[in-house]
PDB file of N, CA, C and O in Angstrom, chain B, residues numbered from 101:
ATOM      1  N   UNK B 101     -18.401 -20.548   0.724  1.00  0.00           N
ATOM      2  CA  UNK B 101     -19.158 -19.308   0.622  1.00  0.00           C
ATOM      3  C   UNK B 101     -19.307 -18.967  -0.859  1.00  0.00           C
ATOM      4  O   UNK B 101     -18.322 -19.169  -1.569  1.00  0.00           O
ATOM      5  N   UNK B 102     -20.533 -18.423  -1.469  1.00  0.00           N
ATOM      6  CA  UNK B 102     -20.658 -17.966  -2.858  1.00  0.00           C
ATOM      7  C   UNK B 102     -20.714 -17.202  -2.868  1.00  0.00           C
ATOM      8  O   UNK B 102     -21.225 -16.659  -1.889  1.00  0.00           O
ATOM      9  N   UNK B 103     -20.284 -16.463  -3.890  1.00  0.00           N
ATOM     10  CA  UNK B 103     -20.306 -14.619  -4.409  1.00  0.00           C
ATOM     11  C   UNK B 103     -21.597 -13.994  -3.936  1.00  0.00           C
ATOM     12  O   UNK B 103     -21.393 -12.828  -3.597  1.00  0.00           O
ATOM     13  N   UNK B 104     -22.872 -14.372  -3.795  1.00  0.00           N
ATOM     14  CA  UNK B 104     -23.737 -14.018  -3.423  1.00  0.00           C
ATOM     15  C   UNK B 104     -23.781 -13.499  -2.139  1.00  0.00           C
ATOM     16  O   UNK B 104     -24.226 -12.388  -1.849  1.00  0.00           O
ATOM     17  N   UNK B 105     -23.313 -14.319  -1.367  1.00  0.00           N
ATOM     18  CA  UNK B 105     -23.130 -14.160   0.431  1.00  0.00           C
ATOM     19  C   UNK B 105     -21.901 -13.466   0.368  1.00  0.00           C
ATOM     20  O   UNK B 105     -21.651 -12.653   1.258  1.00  0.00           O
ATOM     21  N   UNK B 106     -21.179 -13.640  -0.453  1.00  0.00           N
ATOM     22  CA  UNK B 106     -19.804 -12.868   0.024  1.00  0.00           C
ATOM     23  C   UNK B 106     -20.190 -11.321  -0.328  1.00  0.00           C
ATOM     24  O   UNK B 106     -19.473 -10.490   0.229  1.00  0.00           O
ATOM     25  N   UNK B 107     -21.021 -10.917  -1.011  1.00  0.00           N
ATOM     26  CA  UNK B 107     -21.092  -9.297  -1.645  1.00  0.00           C
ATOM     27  C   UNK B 107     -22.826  -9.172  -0.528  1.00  0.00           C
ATOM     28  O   UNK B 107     -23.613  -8.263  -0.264  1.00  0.00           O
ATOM     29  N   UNK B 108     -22.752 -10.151  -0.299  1.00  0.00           N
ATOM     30  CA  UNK B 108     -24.050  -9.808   1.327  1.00  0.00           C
ATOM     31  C   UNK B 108     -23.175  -9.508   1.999  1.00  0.00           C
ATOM     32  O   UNK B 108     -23.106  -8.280   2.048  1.00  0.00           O
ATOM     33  N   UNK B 109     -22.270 -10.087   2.697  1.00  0.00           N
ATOM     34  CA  UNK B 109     -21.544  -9.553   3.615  1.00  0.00           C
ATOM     35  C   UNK B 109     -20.855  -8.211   3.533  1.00  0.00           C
ATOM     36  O   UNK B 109     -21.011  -7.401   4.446  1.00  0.00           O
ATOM     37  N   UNK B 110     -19.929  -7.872   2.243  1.00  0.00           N
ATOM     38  CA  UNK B 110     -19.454  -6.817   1.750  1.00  0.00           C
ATOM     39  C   UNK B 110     -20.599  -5.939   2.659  1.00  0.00           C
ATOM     40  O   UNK B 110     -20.473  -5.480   3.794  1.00  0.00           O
ATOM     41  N   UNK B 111     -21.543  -5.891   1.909  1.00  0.00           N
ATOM     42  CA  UNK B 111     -22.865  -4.679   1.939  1.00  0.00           C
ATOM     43  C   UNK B 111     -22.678  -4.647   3.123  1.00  0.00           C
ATOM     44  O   UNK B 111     -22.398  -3.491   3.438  1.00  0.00           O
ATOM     45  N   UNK B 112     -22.684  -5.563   4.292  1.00  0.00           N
ATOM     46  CA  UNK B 112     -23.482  -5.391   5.500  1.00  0.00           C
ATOM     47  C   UNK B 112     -21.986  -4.532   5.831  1.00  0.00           C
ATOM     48  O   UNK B 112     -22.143  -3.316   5.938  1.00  0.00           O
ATOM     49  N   UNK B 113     -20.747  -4.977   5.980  1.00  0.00           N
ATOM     50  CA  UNK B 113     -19.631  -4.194   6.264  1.00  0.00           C
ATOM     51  C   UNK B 113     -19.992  -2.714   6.067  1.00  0.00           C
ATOM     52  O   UNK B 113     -20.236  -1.899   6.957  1.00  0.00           O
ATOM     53  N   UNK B 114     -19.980  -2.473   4.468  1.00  0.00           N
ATOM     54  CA  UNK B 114     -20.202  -0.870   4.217  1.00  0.00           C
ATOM     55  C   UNK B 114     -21.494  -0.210   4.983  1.00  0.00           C
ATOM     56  O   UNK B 114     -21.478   0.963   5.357  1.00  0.00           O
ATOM     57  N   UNK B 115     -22.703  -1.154   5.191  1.00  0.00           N
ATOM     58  CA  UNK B 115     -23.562  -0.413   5.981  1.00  0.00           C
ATOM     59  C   UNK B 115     -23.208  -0.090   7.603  1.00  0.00           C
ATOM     60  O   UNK B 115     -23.435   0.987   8.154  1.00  0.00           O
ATOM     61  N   UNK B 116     -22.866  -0.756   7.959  1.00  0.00           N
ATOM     62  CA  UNK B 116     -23.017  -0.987   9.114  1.00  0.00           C
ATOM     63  C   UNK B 116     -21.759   0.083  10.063  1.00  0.00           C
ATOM     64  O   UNK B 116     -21.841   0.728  11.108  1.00  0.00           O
ATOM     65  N   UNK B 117     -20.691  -0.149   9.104  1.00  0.00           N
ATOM     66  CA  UNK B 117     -19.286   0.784   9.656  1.00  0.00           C
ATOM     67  C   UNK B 117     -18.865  -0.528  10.316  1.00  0.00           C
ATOM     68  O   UNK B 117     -18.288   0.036  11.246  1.00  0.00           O
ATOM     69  N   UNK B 118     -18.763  -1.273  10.470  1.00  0.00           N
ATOM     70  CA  UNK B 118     -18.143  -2.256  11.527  1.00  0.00           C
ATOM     71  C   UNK B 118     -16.781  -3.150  10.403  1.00  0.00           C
ATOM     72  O   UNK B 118     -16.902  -3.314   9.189  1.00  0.00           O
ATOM     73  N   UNK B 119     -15.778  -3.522  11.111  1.00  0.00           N
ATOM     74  CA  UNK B 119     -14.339  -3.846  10.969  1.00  0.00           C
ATOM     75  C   UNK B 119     -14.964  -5.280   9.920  1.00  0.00           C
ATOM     76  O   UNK B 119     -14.909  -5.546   8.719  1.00  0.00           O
ATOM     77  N   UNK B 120     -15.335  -5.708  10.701  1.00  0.00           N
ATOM     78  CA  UNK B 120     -15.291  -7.400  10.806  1.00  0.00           C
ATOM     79  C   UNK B 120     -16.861  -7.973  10.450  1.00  0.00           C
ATOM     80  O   UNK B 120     -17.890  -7.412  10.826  1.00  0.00           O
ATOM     81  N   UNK B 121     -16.806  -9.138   9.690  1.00  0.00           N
ATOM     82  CA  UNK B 121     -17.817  -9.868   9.306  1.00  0.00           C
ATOM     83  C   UNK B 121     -18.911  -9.994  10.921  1.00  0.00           C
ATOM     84  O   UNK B 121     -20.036  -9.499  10.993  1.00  0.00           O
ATOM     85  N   UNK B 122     -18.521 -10.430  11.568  1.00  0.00           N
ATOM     86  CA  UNK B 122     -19.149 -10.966  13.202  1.00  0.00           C
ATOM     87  C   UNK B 122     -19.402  -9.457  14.050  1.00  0.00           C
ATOM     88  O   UNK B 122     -20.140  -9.352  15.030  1.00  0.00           O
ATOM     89  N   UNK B 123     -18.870  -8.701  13.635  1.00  0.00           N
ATOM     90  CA  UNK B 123     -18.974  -7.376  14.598  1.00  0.00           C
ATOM     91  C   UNK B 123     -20.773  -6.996  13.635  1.00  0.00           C
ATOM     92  O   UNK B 123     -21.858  -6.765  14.169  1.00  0.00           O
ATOM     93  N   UNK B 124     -20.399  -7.077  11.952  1.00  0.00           N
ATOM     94  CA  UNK B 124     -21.440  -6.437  11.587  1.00  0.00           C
ATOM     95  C   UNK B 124     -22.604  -7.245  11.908  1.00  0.00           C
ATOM     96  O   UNK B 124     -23.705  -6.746  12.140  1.00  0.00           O
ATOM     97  N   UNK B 125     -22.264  -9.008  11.926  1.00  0.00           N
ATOM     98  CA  UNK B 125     -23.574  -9.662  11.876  1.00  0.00           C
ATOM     99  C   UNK B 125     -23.986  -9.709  13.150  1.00  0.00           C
ATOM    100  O   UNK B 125     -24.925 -10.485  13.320  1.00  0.00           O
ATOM    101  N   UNK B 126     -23.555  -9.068  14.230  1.00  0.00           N
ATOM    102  CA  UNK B 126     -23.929  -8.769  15.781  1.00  0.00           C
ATOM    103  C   UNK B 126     -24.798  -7.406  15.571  1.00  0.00           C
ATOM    104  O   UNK B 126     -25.905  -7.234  16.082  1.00  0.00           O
ATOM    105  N   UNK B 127     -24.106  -6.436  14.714  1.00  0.00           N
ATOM    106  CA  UNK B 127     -24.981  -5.105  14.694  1.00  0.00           C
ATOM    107  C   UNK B 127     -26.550  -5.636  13.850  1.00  0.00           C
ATOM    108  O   UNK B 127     -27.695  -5.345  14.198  1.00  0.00           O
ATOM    109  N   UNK B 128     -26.180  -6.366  12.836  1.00  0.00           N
ATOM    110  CA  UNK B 128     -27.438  -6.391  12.411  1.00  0.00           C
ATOM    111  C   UNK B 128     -28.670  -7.317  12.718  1.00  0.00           C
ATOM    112  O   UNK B 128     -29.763  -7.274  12.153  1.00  0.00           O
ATOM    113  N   UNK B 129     -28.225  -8.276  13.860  1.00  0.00           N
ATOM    114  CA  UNK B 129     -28.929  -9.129  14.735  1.00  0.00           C
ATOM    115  C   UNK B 129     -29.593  -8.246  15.737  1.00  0.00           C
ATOM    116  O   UNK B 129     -30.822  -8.170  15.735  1.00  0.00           O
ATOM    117  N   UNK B 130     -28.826  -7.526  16.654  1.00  0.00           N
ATOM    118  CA  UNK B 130     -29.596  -6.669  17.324  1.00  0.00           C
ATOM    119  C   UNK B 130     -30.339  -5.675  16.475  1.00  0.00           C
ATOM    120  O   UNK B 130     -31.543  -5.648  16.729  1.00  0.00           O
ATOM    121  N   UNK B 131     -30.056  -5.095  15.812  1.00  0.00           N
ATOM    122  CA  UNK B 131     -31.349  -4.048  14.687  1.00  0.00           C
ATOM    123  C   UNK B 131     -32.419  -5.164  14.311  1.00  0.00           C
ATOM    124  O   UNK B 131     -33.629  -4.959  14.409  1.00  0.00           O
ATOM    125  N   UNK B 132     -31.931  -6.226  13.923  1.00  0.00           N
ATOM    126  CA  UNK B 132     -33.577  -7.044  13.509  1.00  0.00           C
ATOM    127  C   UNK B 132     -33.999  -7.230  14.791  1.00  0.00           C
ATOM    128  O   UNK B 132     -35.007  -6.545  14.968  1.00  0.00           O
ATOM    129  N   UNK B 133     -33.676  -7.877  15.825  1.00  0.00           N
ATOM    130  CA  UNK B 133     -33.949  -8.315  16.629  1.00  0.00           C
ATOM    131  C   UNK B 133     -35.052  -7.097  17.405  1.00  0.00           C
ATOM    132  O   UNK B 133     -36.228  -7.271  17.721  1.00  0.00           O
ATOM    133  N   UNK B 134     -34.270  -5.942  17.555  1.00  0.00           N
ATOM    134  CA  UNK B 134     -35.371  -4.682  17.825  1.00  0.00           C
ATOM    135  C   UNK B 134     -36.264  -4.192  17.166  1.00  0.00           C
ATOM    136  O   UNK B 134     -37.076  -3.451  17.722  1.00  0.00           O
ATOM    137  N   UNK B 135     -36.344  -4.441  15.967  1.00  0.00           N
ATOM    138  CA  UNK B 135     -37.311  -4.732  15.151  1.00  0.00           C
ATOM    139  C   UNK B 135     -38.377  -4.914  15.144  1.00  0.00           C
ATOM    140  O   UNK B 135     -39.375  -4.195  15.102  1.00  0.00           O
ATOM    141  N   UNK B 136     -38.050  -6.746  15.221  1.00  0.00           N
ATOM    142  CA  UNK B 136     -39.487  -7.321  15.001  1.00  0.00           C
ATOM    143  C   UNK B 136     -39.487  -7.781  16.155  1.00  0.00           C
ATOM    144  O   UNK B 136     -40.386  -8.613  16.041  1.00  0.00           O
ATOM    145  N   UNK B 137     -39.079  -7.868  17.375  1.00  0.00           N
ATOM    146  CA  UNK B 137     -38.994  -8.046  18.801  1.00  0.00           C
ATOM    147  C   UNK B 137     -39.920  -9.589  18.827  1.00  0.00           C
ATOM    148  O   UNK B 137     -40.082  -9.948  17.660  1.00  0.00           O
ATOM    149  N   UNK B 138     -40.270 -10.132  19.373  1.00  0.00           N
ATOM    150  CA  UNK B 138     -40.932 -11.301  19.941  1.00  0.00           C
ATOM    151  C   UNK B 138     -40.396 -12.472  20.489  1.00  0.00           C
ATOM    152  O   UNK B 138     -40.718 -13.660  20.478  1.00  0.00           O
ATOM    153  N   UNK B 139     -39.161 -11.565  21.146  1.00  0.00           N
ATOM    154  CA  UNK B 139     -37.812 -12.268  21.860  1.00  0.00           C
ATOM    155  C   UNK B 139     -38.211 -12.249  23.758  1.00  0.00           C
ATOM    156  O   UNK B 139     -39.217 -11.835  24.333  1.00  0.00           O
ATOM    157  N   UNK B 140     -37.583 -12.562  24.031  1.00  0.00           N
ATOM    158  CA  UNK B 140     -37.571 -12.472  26.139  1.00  0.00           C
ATOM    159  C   UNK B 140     -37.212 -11.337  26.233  1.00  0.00           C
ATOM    160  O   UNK B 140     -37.606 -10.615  27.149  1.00  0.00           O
ATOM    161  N   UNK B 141     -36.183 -10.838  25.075  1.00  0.00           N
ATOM    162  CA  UNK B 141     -35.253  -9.877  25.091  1.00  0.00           C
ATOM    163  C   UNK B 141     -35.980  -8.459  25.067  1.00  0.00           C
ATOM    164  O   UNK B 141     -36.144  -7.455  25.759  1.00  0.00           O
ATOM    165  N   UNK B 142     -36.325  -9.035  23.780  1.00  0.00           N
ATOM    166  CA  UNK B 142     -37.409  -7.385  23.595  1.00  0.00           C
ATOM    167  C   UNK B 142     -38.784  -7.999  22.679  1.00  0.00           C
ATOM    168  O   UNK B 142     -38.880  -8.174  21.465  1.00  0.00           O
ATOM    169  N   UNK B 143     -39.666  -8.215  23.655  1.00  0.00           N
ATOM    170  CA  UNK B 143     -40.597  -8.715  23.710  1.00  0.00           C
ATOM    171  C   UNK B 143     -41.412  -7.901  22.252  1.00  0.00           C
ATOM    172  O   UNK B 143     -41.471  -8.500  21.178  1.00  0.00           O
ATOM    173  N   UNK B 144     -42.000  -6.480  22.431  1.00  0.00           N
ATOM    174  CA  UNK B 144     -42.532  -5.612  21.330  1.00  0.00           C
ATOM    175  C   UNK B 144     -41.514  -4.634  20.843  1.00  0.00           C
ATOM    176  O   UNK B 144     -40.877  -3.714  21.356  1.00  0.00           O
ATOM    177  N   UNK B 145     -41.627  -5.358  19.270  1.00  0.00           N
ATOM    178  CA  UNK B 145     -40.512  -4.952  18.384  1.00  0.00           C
ATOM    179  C   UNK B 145     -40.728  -3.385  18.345  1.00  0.00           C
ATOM    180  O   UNK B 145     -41.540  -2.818  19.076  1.00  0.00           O
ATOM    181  N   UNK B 146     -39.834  -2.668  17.321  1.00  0.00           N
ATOM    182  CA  UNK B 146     -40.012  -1.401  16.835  1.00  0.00           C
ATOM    183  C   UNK B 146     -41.333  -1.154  15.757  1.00  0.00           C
ATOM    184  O   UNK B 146     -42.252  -0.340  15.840  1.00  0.00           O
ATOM    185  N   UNK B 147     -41.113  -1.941  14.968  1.00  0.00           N
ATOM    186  CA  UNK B 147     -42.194  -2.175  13.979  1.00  0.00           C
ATOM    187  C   UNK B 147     -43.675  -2.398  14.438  1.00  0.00           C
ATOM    188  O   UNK B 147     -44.670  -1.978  13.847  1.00  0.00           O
ATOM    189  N   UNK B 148     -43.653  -3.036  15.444  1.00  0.00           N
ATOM    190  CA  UNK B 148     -45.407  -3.131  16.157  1.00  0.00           C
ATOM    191  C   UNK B 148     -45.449  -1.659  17.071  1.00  0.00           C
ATOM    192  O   UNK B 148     -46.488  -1.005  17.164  1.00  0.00           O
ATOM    193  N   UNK B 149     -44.370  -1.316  17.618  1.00  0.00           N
ATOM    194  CA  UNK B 149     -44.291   0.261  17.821  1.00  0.00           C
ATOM    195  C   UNK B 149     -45.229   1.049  16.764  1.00  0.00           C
ATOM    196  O   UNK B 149     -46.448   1.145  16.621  1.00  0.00           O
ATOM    197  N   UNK B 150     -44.081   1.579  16.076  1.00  0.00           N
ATOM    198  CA  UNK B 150     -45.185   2.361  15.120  1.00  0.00           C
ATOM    199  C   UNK B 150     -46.230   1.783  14.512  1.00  0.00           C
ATOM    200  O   UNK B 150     -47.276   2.420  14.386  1.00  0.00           O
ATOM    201  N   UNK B 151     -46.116   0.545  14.063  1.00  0.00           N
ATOM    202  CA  UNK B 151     -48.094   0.465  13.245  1.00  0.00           C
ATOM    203  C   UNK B 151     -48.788   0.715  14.634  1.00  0.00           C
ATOM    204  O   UNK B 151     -49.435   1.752  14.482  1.00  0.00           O
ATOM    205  N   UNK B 152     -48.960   0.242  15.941  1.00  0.00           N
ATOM    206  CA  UNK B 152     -49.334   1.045  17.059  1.00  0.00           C
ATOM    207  C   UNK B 152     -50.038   2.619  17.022  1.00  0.00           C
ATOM    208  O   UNK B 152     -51.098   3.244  17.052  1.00  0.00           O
ATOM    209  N   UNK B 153     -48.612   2.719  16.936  1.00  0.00           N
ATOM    210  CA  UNK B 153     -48.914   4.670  17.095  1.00  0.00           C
ATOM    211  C   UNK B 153     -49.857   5.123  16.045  1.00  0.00           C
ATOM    212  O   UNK B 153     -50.858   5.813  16.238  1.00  0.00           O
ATOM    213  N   UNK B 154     -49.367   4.595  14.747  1.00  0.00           N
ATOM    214  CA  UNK B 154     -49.980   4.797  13.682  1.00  0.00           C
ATOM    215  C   UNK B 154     -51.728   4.569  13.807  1.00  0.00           C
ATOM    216  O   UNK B 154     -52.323   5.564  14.222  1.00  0.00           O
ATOM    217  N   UNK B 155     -52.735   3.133  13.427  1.00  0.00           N
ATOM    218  CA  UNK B 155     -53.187   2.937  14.576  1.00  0.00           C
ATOM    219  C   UNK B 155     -54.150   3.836  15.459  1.00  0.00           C
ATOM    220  O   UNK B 155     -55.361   4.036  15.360  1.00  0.00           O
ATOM    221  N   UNK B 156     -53.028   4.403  16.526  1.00  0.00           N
ATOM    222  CA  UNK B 156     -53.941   5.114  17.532  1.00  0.00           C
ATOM    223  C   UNK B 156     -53.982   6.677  16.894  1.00  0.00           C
ATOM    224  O   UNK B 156     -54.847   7.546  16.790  1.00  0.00           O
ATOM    225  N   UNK B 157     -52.949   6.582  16.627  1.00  0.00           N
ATOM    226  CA  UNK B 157     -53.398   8.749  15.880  1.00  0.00           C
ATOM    227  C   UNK B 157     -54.057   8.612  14.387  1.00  0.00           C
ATOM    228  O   UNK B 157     -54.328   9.630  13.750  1.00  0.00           O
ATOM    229  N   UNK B 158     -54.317   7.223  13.828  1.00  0.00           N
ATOM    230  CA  UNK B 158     -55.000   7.208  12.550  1.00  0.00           C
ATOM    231  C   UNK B 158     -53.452   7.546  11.238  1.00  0.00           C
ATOM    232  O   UNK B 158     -53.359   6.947  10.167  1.00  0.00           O
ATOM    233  N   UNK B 159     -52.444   8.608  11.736  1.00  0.00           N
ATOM    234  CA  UNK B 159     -51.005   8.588  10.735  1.00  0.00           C
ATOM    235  C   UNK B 159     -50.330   9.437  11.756  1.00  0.00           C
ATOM    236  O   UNK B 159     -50.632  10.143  12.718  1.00  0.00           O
ATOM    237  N   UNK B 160     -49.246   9.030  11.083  1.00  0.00           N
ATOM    238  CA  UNK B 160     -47.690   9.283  11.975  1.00  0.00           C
ATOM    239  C   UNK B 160     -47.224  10.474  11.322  1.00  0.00           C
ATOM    240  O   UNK B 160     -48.010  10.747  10.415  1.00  0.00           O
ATOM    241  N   UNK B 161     -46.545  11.068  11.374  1.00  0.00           N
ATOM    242  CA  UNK B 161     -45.208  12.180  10.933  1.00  0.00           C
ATOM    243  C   UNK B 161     -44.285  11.598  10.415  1.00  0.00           C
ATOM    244  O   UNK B 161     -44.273  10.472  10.913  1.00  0.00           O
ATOM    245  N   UNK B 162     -43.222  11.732   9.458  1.00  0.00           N
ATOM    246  CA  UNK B 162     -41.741  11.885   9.131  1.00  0.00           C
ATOM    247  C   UNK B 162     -40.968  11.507  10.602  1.00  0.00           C
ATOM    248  O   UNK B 162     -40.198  10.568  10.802  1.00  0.00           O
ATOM    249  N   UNK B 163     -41.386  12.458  11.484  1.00  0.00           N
ATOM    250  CA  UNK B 163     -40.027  13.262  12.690  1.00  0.00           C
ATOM    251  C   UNK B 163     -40.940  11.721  13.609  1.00  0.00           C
ATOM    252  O   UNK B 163     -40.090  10.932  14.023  1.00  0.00           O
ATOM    253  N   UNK B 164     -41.799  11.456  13.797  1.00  0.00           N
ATOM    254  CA  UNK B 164     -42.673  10.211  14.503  1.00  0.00           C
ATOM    255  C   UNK B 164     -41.819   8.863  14.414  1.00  0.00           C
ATOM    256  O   UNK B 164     -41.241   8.146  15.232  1.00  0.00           O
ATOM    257  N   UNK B 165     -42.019   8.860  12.992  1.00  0.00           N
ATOM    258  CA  UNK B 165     -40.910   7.867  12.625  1.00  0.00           C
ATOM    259  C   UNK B 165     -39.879   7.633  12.863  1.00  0.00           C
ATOM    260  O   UNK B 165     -39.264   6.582  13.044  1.00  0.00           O
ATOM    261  N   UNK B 166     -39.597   8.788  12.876  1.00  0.00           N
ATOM    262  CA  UNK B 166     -38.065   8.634  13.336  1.00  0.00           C
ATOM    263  C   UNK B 166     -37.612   7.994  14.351  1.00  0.00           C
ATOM    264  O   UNK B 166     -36.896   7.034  14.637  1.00  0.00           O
ATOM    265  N   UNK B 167     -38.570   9.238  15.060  1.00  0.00           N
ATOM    266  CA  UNK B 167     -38.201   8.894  16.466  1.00  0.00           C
ATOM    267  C   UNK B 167     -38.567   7.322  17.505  1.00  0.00           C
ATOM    268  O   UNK B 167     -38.091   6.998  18.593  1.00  0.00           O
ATOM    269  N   UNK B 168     -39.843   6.427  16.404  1.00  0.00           N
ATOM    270  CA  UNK B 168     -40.093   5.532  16.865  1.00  0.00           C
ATOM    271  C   UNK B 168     -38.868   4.449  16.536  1.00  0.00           C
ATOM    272  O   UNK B 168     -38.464   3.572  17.299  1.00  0.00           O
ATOM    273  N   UNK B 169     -38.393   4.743  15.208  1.00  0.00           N
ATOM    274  CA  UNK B 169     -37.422   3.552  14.255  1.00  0.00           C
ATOM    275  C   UNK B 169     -35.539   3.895  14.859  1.00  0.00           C
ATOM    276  O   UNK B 169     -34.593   3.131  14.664  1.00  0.00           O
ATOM    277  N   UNK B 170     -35.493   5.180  15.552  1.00  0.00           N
ATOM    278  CA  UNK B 170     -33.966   5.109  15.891  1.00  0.00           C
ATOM    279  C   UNK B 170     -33.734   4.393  16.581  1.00  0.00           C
ATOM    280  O   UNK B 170     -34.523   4.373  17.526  1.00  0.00           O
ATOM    281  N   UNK B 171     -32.871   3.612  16.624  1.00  0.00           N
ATOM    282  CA  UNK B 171     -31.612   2.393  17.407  1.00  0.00           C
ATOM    283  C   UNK B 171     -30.278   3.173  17.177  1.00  0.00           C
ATOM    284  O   UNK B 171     -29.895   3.926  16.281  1.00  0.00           O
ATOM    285  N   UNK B 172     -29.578   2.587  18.621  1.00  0.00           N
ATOM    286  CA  UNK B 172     -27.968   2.737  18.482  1.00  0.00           C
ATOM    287  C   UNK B 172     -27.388   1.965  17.047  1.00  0.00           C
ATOM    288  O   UNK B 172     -26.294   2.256  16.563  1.00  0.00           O
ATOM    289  N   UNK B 173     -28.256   0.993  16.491  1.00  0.00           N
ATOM    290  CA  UNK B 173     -27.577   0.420  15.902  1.00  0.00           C
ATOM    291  C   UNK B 173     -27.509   0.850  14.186  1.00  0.00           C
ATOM    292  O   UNK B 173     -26.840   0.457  13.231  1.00  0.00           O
ATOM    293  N   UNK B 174     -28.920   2.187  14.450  1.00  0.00           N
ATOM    294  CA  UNK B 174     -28.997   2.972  13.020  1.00  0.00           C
ATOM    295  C   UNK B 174     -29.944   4.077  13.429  1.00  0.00           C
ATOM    296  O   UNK B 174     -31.167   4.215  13.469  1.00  0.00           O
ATOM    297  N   UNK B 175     -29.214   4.581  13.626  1.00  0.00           N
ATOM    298  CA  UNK B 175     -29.440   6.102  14.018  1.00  0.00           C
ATOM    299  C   UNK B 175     -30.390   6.746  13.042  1.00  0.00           C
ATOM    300  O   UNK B 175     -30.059   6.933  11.871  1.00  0.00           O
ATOM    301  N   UNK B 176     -31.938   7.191  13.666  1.00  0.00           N
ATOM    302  CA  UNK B 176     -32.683   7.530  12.481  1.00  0.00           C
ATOM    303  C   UNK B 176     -32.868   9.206  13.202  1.00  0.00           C
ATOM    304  O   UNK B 176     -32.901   9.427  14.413  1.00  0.00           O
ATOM    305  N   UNK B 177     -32.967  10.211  12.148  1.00  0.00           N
ATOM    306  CA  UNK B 177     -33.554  11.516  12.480  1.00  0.00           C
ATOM    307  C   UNK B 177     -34.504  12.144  11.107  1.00  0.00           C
ATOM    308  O   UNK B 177     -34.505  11.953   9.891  1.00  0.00           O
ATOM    309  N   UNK B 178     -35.124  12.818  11.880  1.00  0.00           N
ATOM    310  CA  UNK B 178     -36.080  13.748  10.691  1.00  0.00           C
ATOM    311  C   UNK B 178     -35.608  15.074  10.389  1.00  0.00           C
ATOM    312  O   UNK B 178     -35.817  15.491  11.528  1.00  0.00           O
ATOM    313  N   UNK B 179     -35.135  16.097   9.782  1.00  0.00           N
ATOM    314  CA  UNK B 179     -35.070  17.288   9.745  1.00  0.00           C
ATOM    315  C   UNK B 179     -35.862  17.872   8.649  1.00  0.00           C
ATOM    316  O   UNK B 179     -35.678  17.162   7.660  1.00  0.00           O
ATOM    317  N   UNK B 180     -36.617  18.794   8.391  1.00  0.00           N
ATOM    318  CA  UNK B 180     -36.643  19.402   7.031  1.00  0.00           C
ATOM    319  C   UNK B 180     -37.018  21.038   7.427  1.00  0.00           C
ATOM    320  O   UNK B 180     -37.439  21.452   8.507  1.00  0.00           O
ATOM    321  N   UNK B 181     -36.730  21.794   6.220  1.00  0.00           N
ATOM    322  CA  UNK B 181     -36.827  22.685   6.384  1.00  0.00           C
ATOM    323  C   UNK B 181     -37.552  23.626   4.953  1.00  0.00           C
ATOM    324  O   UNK B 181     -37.035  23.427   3.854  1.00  0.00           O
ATOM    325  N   UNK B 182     -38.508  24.428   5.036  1.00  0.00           N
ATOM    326  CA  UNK B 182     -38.999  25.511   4.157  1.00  0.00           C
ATOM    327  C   UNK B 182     -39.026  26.808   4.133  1.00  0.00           C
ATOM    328  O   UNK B 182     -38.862  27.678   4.988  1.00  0.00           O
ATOM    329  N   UNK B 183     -39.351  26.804   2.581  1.00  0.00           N
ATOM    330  CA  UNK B 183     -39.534  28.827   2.816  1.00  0.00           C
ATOM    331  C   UNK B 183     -40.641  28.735   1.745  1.00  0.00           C
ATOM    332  O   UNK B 183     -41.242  27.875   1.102  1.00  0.00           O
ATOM    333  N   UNK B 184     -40.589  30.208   1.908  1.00  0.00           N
ATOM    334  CA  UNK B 184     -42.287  30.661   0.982  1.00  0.00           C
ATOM    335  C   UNK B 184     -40.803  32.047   0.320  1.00  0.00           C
ATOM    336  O   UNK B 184     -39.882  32.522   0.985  1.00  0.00           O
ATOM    337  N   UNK B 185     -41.110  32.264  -0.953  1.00  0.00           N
ATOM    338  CA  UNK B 185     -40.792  33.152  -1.910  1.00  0.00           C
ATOM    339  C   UNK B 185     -39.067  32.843  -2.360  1.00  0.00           C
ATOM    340  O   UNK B 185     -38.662  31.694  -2.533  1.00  0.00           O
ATOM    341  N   UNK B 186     -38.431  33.714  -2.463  1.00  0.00           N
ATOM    342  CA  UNK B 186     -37.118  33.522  -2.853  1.00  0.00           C
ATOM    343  C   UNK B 186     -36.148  33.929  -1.856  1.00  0.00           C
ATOM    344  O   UNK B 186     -36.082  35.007  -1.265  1.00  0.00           O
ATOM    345  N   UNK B 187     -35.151  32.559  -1.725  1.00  0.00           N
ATOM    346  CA  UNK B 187     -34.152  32.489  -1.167  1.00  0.00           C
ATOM    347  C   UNK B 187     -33.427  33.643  -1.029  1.00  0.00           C
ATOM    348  O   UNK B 187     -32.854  33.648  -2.118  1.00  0.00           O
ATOM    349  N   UNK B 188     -32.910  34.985  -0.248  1.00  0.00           N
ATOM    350  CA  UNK B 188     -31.441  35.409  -0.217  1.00  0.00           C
ATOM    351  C   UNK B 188     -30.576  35.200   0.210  1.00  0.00           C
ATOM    352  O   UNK B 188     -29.570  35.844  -0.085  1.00  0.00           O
TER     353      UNK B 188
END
């Protein structure tokens, strides 16, 4: 193994939260895999999802996104919040 792959792996550990080299490269097989889908498994990925949606409404939302790109395996949400004048 070279420093290269070994500080790939590192990363994927810290991203992922997972213990173990094989736990993370299972989490991040299923996230690609839902992805770009063109498996038995999951035939239409996430990614042909939204350019889809995108596509059919002409543009998506922030909170759209989200909601098209969340997986168990990376939890996506939108929040935001505004005001008009000054904070008290």
């Amino acid at each position: 193994m070279n420093d290269e792959r070994e500080r790939r792996y590192e990363a994927l550990l810290e991203a992922t939260g997972e213990n173990t080299k094989s736990k993370a490269l299972d989490t991040a097989a299923t996230y690609y895999t839902r992805m770009a889908g063109g498996t038995d498994a999951v035939p239409t990925g996430k990614i042909k999802d939204l350019i889809e949606l995108a596509e059919e409404q002409g543009s998506v939302t922030p909170a759209e996104i989200a909601d098209v790109l969340d997986t168990d395996e990376l939890p996506l949400q939108f929040e935001t919040e505004w005001s008009v004048g000054t904070q008290k």
